[in-house]
N, C-alpha and C positions, 0 to 999 in steps of 0.2 A: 254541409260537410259533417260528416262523423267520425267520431274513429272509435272503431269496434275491436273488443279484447274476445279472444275463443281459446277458453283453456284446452291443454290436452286430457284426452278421454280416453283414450286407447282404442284398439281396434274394436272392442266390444264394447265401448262407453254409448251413452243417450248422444241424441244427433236432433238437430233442430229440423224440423221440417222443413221444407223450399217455401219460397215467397215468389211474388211477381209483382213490380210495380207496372200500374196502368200508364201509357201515355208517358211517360221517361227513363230517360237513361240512369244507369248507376256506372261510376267510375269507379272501380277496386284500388287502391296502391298499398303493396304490401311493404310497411314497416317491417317488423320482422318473424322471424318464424318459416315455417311451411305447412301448407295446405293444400288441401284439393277443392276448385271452383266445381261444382256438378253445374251443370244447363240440361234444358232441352237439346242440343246440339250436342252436346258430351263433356267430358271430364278433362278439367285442365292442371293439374300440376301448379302450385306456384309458390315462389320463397320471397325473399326479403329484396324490393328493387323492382319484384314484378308489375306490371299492369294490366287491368283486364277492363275491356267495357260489355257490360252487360247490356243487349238489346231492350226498349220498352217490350212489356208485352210478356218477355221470356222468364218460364219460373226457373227458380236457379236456389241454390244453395252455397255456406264454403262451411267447409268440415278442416279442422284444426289436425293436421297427421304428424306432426312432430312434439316432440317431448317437453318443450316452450310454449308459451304464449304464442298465438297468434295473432298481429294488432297489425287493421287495417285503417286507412285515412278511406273511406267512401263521400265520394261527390254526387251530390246530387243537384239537378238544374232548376229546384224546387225549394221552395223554403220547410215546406210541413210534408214528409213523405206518407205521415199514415191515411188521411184520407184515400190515397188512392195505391194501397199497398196490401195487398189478399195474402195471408199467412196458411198455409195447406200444413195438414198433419203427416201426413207423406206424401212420394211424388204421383201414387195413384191417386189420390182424391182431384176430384176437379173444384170450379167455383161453385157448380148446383148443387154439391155435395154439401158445403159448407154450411 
């Protein structure tokens, strides 16, 4: 488990690139604030209360869209996520890129 702080940046602020972890799930639960989850599969909205599971496999992003902090509690089924966690500069680049 983690729990992750995303300041607000405004509409034209810097934006982290997507990640993808291999082989496990991420559980999202939003503490509070408001955000937008990006996926492979599209863009989800979500505030304080929300939850989202991220597929293994699927590159994904959460961008902070409100004026607050946004802190989430992230689960994971793993003790060490980075071994098997690909970090992308944007959503074009792939892993052969990297």
């Amino acid at each position: 488990m983690r729990l992750v702080e995303i300041d607000p940046t405004g509409p034209d602020g810097p934006r982290r690139g997507p990640h993808v972890h291999l082989d496990f799930e991420e559980c999202i639960y939003v503490l509070e604030g408001e955000g937008l989850t990006c996926t492979e599969t599209g863009e989800y909205p979500i505030s304080a209360g929300d939850t989202m599971l991220i597929p293994a496999n699927e590159k994904h992003a959460t961008y902070n869209t409100g004026t607050t902090v946004l802190k989430l509690l992230c689960f994971f089924p793993v003790g060490d996520i980075k071994p098997s966690t690909i970090e992308f500069e944007s959503w074009e680049t792939s892993p052969e890129a990297e």
